[in-house]
C-alpha positions in Angstrom: 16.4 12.1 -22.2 18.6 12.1 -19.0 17.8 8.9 -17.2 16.3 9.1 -13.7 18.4 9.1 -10.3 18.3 6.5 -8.0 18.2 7.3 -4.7 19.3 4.3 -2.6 17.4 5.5 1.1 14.3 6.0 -0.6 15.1 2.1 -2.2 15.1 0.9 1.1 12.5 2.5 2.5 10.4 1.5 -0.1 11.7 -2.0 0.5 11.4 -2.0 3.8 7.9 -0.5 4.2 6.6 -2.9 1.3 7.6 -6.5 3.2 6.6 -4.7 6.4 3.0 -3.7 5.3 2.3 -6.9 3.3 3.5 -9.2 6.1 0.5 -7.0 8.5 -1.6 -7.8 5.9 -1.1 -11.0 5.5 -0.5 -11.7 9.4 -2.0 -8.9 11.9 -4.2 -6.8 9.4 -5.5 -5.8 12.7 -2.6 -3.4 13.1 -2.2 -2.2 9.0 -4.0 1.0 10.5 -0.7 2.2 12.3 1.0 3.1 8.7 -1.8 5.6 8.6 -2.5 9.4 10.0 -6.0 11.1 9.9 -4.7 13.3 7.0 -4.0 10.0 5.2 -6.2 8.7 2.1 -7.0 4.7 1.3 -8.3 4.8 -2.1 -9.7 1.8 -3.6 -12.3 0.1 -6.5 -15.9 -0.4 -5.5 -18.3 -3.3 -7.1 -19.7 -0.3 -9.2 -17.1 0.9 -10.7 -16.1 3.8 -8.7 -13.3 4.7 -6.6 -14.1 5.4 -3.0 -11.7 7.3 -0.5 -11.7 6.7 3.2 -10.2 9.0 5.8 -9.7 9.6 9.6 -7.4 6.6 11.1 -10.8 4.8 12.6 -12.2 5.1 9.2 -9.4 3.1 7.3 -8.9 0.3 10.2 -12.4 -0.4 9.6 -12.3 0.1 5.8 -9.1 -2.0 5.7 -10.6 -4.9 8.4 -13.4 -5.0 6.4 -11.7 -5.2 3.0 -9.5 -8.3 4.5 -12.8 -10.2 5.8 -13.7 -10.6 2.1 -10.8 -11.8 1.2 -10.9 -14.8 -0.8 -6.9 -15.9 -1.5 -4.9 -17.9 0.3 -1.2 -16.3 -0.1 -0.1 -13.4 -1.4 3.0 -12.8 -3.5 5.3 -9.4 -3.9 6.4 -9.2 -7.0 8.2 -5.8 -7.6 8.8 -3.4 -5.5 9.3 0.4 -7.9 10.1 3.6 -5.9 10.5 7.4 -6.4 11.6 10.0 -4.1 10.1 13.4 -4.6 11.4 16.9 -3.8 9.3 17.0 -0.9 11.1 14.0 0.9 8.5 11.7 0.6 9.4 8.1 -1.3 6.5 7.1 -4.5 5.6 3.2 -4.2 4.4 0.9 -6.8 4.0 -2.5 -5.8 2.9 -5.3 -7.7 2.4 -8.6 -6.9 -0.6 -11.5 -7.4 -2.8 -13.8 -5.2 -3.4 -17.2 -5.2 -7.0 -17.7 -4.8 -8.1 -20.7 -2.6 -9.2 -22.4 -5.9 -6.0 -22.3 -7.3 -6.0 -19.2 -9.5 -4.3 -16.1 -9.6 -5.2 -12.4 -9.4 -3.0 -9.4 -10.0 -2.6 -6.8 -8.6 -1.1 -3.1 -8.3 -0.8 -0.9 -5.4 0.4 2.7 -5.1 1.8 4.3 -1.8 2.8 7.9 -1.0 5.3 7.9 2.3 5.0 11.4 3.6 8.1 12.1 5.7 6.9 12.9 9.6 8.4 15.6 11.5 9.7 13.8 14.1 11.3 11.2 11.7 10.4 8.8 9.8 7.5 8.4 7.5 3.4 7.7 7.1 1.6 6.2 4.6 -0.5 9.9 2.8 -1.7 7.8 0.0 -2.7 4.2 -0.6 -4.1 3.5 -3.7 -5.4 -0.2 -5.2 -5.6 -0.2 -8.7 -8.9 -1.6 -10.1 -8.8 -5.0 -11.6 
């Protein structure tokens, strides 16, 4: 089996999208929105069970603002940062990382991103995908 290629501009911008969008988290999550277009998707675990997706720009500043009022950690940590460009130009991320909990424990976590590439250059987050614990 051949092994895969590595393409070193879709490793750093990967790399840099990753520290960019986690620092937001962790620091503004006010502004996370701006990664996002209308035509983007924020998929993620409900308390039943299901997986819930959440369009239109408004929709996933709220969903997000919401989703980081309830949370409960006190730092979060990157772990590995895993990327794939596609034929279409767009960069596949898989980031995984934990939190620590403001009781001292830790939660994992993984999260998938599509990076569409824009028009006018550079690229938007299409997909954003939490994995359920």
């Amino acid at each position: 089996m051949a092994s895969p290629i590595t393409n070193p501009i879709a490793k750093q911008v990967s790399n840099a999208f990753a520290r960019q969008y986690y620092h937001l988290w962790e620091n503004s999550p006010n502004q996370v929105y701006r990664f996002y277009k209308d035509c983007s998707k924020l998929i993620r675990p409900e308390d039943n069970g299901t997986m819930s997706t959440t369009t239109t720009i408004e929709k996933i500043k709220d969903k997000l603002l919401a989703l980081r009022r309830l949370c409960t950690w006190r730092s979060l940590h990157l772990v590995t940062v895993d990327e794939h460009s596609c034929i279409t130009g767009g960069v596949f991320v898989v980031a995984t990382g934990y939190t620590t909990e403001k009781d001292g424990q830790k939660k994992k976590f993984i999260q998938k991103f599509f990076l569409a590439p824009q028009a006018e250059g550079g690229y938007f987050l299409e997909s954003d995908m939490v994995e359920p614990e």
